[in-house]
C-alpha positions, 0 to 999 in steps of 0.5 A, a space after each residue: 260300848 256295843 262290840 258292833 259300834 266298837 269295831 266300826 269306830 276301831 275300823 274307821 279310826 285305822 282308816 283316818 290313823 293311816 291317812 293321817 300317819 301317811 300324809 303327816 311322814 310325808 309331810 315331816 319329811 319334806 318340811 326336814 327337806 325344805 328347813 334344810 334348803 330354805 333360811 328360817 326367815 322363808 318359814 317367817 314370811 310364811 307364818 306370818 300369812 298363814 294367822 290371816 288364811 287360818 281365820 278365814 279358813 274359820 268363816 270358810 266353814 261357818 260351823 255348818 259343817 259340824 251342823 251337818 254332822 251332828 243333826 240326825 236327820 241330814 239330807 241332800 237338801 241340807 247338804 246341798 244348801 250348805 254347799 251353796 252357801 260356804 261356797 258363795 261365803 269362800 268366793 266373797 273371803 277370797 276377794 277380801 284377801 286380795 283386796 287387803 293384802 297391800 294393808 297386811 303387808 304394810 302391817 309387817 313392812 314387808 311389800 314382798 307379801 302382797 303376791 303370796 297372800 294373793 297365791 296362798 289365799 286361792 286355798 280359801 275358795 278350794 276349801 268350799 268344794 272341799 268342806 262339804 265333802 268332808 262333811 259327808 265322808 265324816 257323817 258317813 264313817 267313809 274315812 277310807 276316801 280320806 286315805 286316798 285323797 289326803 295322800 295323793 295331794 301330800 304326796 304330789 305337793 312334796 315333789 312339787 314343793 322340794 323341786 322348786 325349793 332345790 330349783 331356787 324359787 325360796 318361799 314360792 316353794 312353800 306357796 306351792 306345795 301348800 296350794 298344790 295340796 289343798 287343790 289335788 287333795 280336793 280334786 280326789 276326794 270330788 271323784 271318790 265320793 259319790 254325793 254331788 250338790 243337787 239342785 235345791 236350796 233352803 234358806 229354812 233348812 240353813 237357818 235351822 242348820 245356822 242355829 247350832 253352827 253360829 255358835 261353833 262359829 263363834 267359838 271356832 272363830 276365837 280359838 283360831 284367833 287366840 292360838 294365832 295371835 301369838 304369831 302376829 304378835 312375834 311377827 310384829 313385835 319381833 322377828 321373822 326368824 324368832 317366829 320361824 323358831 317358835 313354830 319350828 317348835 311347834 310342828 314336830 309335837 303338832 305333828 304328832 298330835 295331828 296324826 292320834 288326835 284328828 283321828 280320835 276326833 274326827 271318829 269319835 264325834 260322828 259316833 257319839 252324836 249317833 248316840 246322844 240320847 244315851 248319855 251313860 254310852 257318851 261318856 264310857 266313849 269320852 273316858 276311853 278317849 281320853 284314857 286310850 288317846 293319852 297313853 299313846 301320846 304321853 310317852 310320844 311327847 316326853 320323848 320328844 321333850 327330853 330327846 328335843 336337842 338331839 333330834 333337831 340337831 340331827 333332823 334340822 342342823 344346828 341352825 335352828 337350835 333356838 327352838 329347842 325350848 319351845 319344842 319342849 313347852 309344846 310337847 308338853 302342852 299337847 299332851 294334855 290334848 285327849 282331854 281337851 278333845 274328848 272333853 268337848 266332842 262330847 259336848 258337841 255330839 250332845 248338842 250344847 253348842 251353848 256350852 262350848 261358845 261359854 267354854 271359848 269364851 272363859 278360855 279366851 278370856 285367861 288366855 288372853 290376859 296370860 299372853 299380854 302380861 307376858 308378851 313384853 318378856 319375850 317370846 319365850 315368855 309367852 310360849 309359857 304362857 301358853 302352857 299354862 292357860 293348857 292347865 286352866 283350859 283343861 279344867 274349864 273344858 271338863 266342867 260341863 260335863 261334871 253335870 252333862 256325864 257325871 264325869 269330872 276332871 279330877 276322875 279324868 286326871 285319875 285316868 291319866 294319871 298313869 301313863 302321863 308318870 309312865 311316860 315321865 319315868 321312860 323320858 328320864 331312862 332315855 334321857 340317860 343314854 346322853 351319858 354315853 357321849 356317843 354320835 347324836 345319830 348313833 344316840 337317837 338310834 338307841 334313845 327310840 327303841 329303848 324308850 319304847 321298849 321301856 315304856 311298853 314293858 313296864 306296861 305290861 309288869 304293871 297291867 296298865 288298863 288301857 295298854 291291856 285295852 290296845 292289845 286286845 284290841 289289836 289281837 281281834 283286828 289281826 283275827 279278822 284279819 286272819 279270817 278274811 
């Protein structure tokens, strides 16, 4: 990779990593505020909405985002008539929400929903102002205005959110925050960024746009069904709470993963689809992706895992213990995430939006199959069913570009191998810390820095490449610095 195009990745990926990293600490923290105050069935009632917004979140977009920024040659006229038309889209999703809202509570026997789905879903219209932006802030490498907006919508949605929730209003806490967010976040980046819609339309220009788009879409449209319909399916068949558990679990792993991965990939695509035609520079971005991403993960996640009991009884209390297992089973399922990323941001910067249709398909497909041989076992059950379609997925996900970049998944495990054992091997040390029958508070304040200081160091005894990498790395940003 040229030293230029390396330090303009290096440099926006600071800038979406800082934005990600601030915006999820204030979101963790008031998610620990609000569990706190708020009984798990809150979070249930929320969860169960939120497997209808997301998907029409998908058709929000219509996959011309990722058109926007993948086509060379974009201009106001593109973006212009993209935002006409998700906005009109958004307007038309809104209505179906509220329409259908009476249906969706009827679903879950629970009459109480209809008013917050009618609430939470004004988020879908707000999304059409938004996608476009986003777009152009992605397509032009300014990932410093999502510092700005993505902060100061978390940061007023967090005092909104906890204040009701402390005022007594229960799951319209959560309703607020998360409308609040959307709609402040919005509202800054509409003043920070300078492009505005023109008026010009092009129903050619969206077609073309349209060609690439239906087929992320589609795909979009099948991974967000297939990793919520486990939600609607403990919704239904289970309980509010057992949902509550189960994505309890998931958030502090996904928390995690939001803040490196997003980053990684909101960066990379934009960068490798500025180098499409060179297939060799596509894939030394994809290995040092995977590469990079997966040392600073792996250690997070098996901290996480084998910390999980002392962290949720410090954090969360110990009323919600039961989802400690599923904390587990996702950090391990999402360390295996660089691969997944990078895997298919290549595929996409390269324009084979054929392939990764193929891809969801095949994946969806085991997935699914996974899911409703387990689903009559328990929720526990179909958390690992979970897992391990992340394996079979991994495996689909790189087969592309055995042909695409010559770079197959057995060199890509090969790559990962190290830190995923390095971090194995710390998790183990931290772990024995439990021996010491001391506090929970006064263990996790010993298990943190030890792990790090563990896995760092052994880092350096044994010159792994991609801690070798991050360092110097770090050493040119803090000349640069030095020298400004």
């Amino acid at each position: 990779m040229a030293k230029s195009d390396r330090n303009s990745v290096l440099s926006n990926f600071i800038w979406r990593f800082a934005e990600r990293c601030g915006a999820q600490l204030v979101t963790f923290i008031v998610s620990i505020v609000l569990a706190r105050i708020l009984a798990p069935e809150d979070y249930g009632q929320i969860a169960l909405i939120t497997v209808f917004t997301t998907i029409m979140q998908v058709f929000a977009d219509s996959g011309l985002g990722l058109a926007l920024i993948q086509k060379k040659d974009a201009d106001d006229l593109d973006f212009s008539s993209v935002f006409y038309f998700n906005f009109a889209v958004c307007l038309v999703l809104y209505a179906v929400m509220f329409v259908a809202a009476p249906f969706i509570a009827n679903f879950y026997k629970d009459t109480t929903l209809t008013p917050i789905i009618r609430v939470i879903s004004l988020t879908i219209v707000i999304s059409g102002v938004k996608g476009i932006q986003q777009s152009y802030v992605s397509r032009n490498m300014l990932f410093k205005r999502f510092f700005f907006s993505t902060l100061g919508g978390t940061i007023f949605s967090a005092f909104l959110g906890i204040g009701l929730a402390y005022a007594g209003f229960g799951v319209w806490a959560i309703v607020a925050q998360q409308l609040s967010n959307t709609a402040i976040d919005t509202l800054i980046l509409w003043l920070t960024v300078k492009w505005r819609p023109k008026r010009m339309f092009s129903w050619q220009r969206l077609k073309g746009l349209l060609s690439f788009g239906w087929k992320m879409l589609v795909s979009s449209l099948l991974d967000t069904i297939y990793n919520n319909i486990r939600s609607l399916i403990i919704g239904k068949m289970y309980s509010s709470s057992d949902l509550a558990y189960y994505n309890q679990g998931k958030q502090f792993p996904n928390t995690i993963v939001n803040n490196i991965n997003s980053s990684i990939d909101s960066v990379l695509l934009p960068s490798m689809a500025s180098a499409q035609d060179d297939r060799a520079r596509v894939k030394s971005m994809t290995r040092r992706s995977i590469k990079t991403s997966t040392y600073i993960m792996a250690p997070l996640m098996m901290g996480l895992a084998f910390c999980a009991k002392t962290i949720v009884q410090v954090v969360l209390t110990d009323k919600w213990l039961p989802c400690v297992p599923f904390l587990r089973i996702f950090c391990i399922t999402y360390m295996f995430y660089p691969i997944h990323t990078a895997n298919l941001n290549a595929i996409k910067a390269m324009g084979r939006s054929d392939y990764f249709l193929k891809l969801e398909i095949a994946k969806k497909i085991v997935g699914l199959g996974l899911l409703f041989s387990t689903m009559w076992f328990g929720v526990l059950a179909m958390a690992y069913s979970l897992l391990v379609n992340s394996v079979l997925s991994q495996i689909i996900n790189s087969w592309p570009n055995r042909k695409l970049l010559n770079y197959g998944y057995l060199e890509q495990l090969k790559d990962i191998l190290p830190g995923i054992s390095l971090a194995v091997f710390m998790g183990f040390c931290v772990s024995l810390t439990g021996l010491l029958h001391l506090s929970n508070g006064i263990t996790l304040l010993i298990q943190i820095p030890f792990g790090a200081a563990v896995y760092i160091g052994m880092s350096a005894v044994l010159h792994l490449e991609s801690y070798e990498y991050l360092l110097d790395m770090v050493r040119q940003l803090l000349k640069k610095i030095v020298k400004k």
